[in-house]
C-alpha positions, 0 to 999 in steps of 0.5 A: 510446508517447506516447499510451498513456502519456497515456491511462494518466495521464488513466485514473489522474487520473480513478481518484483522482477518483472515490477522492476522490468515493467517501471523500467520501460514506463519511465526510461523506453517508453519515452524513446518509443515516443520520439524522445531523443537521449538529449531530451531525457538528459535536460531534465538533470541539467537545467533549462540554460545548460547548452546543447553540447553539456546536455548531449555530454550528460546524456553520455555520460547517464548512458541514455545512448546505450542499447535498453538491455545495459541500461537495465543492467544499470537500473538494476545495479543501482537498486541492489548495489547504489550507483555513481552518476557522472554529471561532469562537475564530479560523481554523485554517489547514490545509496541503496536503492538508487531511485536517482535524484529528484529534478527539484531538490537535487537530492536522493529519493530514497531519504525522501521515503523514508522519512514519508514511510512513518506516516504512512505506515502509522495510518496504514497499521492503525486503521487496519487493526479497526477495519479487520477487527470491526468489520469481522466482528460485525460480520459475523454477528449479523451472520449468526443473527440473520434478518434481525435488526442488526443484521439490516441496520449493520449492511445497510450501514456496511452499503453506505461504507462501501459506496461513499467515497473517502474524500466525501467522507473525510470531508465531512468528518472533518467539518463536524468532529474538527472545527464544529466539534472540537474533538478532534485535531485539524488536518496537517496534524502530525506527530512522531509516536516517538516523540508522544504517543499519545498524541501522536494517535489523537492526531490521527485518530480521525483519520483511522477511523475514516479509513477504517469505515470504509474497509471495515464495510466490504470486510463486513459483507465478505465475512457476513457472507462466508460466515452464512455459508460456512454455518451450514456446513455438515462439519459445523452440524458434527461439531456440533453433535459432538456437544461442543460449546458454541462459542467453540463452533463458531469461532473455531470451525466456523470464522477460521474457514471463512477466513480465507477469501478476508485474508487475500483482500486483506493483503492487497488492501494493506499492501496498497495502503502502505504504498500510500494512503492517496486520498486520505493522506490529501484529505487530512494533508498529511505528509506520508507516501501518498502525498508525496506521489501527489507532489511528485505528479505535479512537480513531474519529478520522475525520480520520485514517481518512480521511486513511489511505484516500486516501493508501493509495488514492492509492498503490495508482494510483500503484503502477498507473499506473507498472506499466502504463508498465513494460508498455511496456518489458517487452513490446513488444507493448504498444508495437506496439499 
């Protein structure tokens, strides 16, 4: 058990380096591939009316005329250990992780995230608990009572979920349960949990359950599936030889084994959502990762794309590494082996 736990942490440090290997070159060679000379990368930290030989001073000084290998070597060190940047006027101390500064407020990334990160993480987290705990429960109900009712009208609904898009669907929740309804908040609404909790999840009530809809819908149909191949088991038929309680068989036996393939779909989806919530977060307007990259897009801010793709990167392998060690705990067959 200790060493797959190892082998799993070394495999997850090693997926965040090549990330880093990868975002360096989309955003500082891939540029010089394309024609973009050291001047041209440094009149973004400068300004419009800055002179030719202030801007080729600046591209000295950031190092953009250094080989690609020390310019990595600097990319790296400002993510572990800050970085000092030396634009002429004085030294910019950049805290850890550097992600730089942003081309249009001037001031660091990473403040920036993070105070994006809560509402990420409260739409994320919230929505999760719905989806996994609806979905599972509906999946394995419409398994255990195949071709009822139940059965059809719950993947029938699970097929619209998986089919609709979350913008058509937060469109319309909107449009009904916020202004004709009343019920719920309008879109931009947002409140620190610290501050209320209470209302801080009426706000964002919505949105979770919109979310929730359309993962909820896949995780139905994976459980559903695994439930109906796993009921038919030669151990499941044993168990239940042995006199134990169905409640026991199915949930013991049963539901754990099907377990698996939900956990690793489970990783990448919240992995992703804590990268941040795109479409939702632009259709209830708020104010979390996802908007940020959105901003960050049309502002062509690089600092601040980049900055979203490694912490969205980084959470996705995160969110890996901490499902392959559930893995251990769900199945006992991966502790065997």
């Amino acid at each position: 058990m200790f060493t797959y736990i190892i082998k799993r942490v070394i495999g997850a440090f090693a997926m965040l380096i090549v990330i880093s290997m990868v975002t360096f070159g989309i955003f500082y060679v891939v540029p010089q591939w394309a024609g973009a000379s050291p001047e041209a990368m440094a009149s973004r930290y400068v300004g419009r009316a800055a002179t030719p030989e202030t801007v080729h001073l600046v591209a000295e000084r950031l190092g953009f005329n250094d080989p690609v290998v020390v310019q990595y070597g600097r990319f790296v060190k400002g993510l572990v250990a800050g970085a000092e940047y030396d634009y002429g006027a004085g030294i910019e101390q950049c805290p850890v992780p550097c992600f730089g500064y942003s081309f249009i407020s001037g001031q660091p990334v990473w403040p920036d995230l993070l105070d994006r990160m809560p509402v990420t993480f409260s739409l994320a987290i919230g929505a999760a608990v719905l989806w996994v705990v609806g979905g599972v429960c509906v999946g394995v109900i419409s398994a255990l009572r195949r071709g009822s009712f139940f059965d059809r009208l719950s993947m029938g609904t699970a097929l619209a979920g998986v089919s609709l898009p979350i913008f058509f669907t937060g469109m319309i929740s909107l449009v009904v349960f916020s202004y004709g309804l009343g019920w719920t908040p309008p879109g931009g609404a947002w409140t620190d949990i610290s501050v209320n909790p209470a209302q801080w999840a009426y706000n964002l009530l919505l949105p979770w359950i919109t979310l929730a809809f359309l993962f909820a819908a896949t995780y139905a149909r994976l459980t559903r599936a695994g439930m109906l191949e796993t009921m038919g088991e030669d151990y499941i038929r044993t168990a239940r030889a042995k006199g134990l309680h169905e409640r026991e068989v199915v949930v013991k036996h049963g539901l754990r084994a099907a377990l698996t393939p939900i956990l690793t779909l489970f990783g990448i989806d919240f992995g992703l959502l804590i990268g941040g919530a795109i479409l939702t977060e632009t259709t209830y307007t708020l104010p979390g990762l996802g908007q940020f990259a959105i901003l960050a897009i049309r502002n062509q801010d690089m600092p601040q794309v980049m900055g979203v793709v490694l912490v969205a990167a980084m959470f996705v392998v995160v969110a890996s590494l901490v499902v392959d060690l559930l893995y251990a705990v769900v199945d006992p067959r991966v502790r065997l082996s």
